[in-house]
N, C-alpha and C positions, 0 to 999 in steps of 0.2 A: 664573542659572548653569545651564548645561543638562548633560545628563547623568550629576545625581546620585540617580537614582533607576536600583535595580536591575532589569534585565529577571530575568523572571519566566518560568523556563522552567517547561514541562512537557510529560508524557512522547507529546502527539504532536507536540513541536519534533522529536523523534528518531525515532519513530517513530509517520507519521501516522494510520495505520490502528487503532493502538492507543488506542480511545477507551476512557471511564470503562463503558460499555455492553460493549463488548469483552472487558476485562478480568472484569468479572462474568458474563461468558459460558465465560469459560475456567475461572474457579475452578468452576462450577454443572456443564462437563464435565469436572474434577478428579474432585470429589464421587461425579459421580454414576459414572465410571469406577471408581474404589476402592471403592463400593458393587458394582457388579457383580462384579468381580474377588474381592469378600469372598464373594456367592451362590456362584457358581460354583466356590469352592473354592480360588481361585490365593492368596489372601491369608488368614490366619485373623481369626478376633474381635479378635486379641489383636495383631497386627500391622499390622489396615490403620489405626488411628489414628495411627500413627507414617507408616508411609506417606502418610495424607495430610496431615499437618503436615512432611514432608520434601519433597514435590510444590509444598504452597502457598508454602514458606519462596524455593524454586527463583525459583519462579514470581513471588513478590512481591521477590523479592531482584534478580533478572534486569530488573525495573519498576523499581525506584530505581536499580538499576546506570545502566542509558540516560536516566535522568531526571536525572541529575547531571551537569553542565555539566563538561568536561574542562579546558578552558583557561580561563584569565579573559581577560576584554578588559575592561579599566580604565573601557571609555565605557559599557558596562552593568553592570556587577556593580562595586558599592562593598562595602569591606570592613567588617563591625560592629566599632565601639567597643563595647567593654563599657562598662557602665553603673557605674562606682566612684561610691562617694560619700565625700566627703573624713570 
């Protein structure tokens, strides 16, 4: 029977440019941005940790947003049975 196995997206089906290299390119210029911005005085001690866990959450939340498959199409994406046991 053919097409019971789920395609397997990810996130450069949506966006190609955005490879696993990429991504840890942006979070290392997160980083290292809210580290300057704490030097220079525009953030305190005490507020750029929160900045940068509101930055990454963005950033990694905006990667699953486009990594999640909007529509189903029946011929790749089968739906899980839970697993009951009598």
């Amino acid at each position: 029977m053919t097409g019971m196995h789920a395609k397997t997206y990810t996130v450069t089906d949506a966006i190609p440019w955005l490879t696993p290299a990429t991504r840890k390119w942006i979070y290392g210029i997160i980083s290292a941005v809210i580290v300057l911005l704490t030097i220079y005085g525009v953030l305190t001690d005490n507020t750029a940790p929160a900045w940068l866990g509101l930055a990454s959450a963005i950033v990694g939340n905006s990667i699953a947003f486009v990594n999640v498959p909007t529509a189903r199409d029946e011929n790749t994406i089968q739906p899980q049975q839970p697993d009951i046991a009598p």
